[in-house]
C-alpha positions in Angstrom: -65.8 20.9 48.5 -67.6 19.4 51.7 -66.3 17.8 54.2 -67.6 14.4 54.0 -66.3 14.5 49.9 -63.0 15.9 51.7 -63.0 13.0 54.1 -64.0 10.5 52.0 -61.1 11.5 49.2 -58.6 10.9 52.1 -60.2 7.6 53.4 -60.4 6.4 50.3 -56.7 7.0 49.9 -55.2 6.3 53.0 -57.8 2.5 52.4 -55.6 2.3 48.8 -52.2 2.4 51.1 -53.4 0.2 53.5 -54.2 -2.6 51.1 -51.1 -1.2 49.3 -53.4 -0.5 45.6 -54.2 2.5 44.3 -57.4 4.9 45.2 -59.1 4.2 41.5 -58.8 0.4 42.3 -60.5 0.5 45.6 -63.1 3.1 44.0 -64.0 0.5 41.4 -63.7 -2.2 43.6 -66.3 -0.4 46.1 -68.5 0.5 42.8 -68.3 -3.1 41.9 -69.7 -4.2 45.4 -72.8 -1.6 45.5 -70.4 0.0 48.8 -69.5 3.2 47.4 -72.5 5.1 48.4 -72.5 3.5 51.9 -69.2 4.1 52.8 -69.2 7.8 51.8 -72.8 8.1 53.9 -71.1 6.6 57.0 -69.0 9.8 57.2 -70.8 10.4 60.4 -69.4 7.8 62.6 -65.8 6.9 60.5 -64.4 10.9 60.7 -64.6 10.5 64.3 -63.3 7.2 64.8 -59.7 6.0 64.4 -59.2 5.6 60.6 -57.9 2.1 61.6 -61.2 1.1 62.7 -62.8 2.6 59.4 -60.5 0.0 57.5 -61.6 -3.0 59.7 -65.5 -2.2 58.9 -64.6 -1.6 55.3 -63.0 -5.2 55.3 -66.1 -6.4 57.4 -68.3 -4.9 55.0 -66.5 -6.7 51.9 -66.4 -9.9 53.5 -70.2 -10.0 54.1 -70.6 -8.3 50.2 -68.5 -11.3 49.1 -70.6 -13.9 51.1 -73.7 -12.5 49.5 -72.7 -11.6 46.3 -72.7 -14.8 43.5 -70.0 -13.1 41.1 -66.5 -13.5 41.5 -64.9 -10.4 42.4 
């Protein structure tokens, strides 16, 4: 396995415990958005960063999804 699917398996879990859901519901919620693909490509900048700030871009990146996005999520 590479190491951004590595990282992104653990973001994507340790996201799940911060919002306190599981990993398949944030998955499907980032499907749902069109942000699944984006996130994992941003391996680059969140492995290096404290995961904490990962999370707050994630949440910046929903809000502005939501904002643009007509269908209730």
């Amino acid at each position: 396995m590479s190491k951004p699917s590595e990282f992104f398996i653990y973001l994507i879990e340790r996201y799940a415990a911060y919002k306190k859901t599981s990993a398949d519901k944030v998955l499907a919620f980032w499907d749902e958005l069109g942000m699944t693909d984006f996130i994992y490509d941003m391996y680059e900048i969140y492995h290096s960063e404290r995961l904490q700030n990962a999370f707050d871009d994630i949440d910046s990146l929903i809000a502005e999804r939501r904002k643009t996005n007509t269908q209730p999520v």
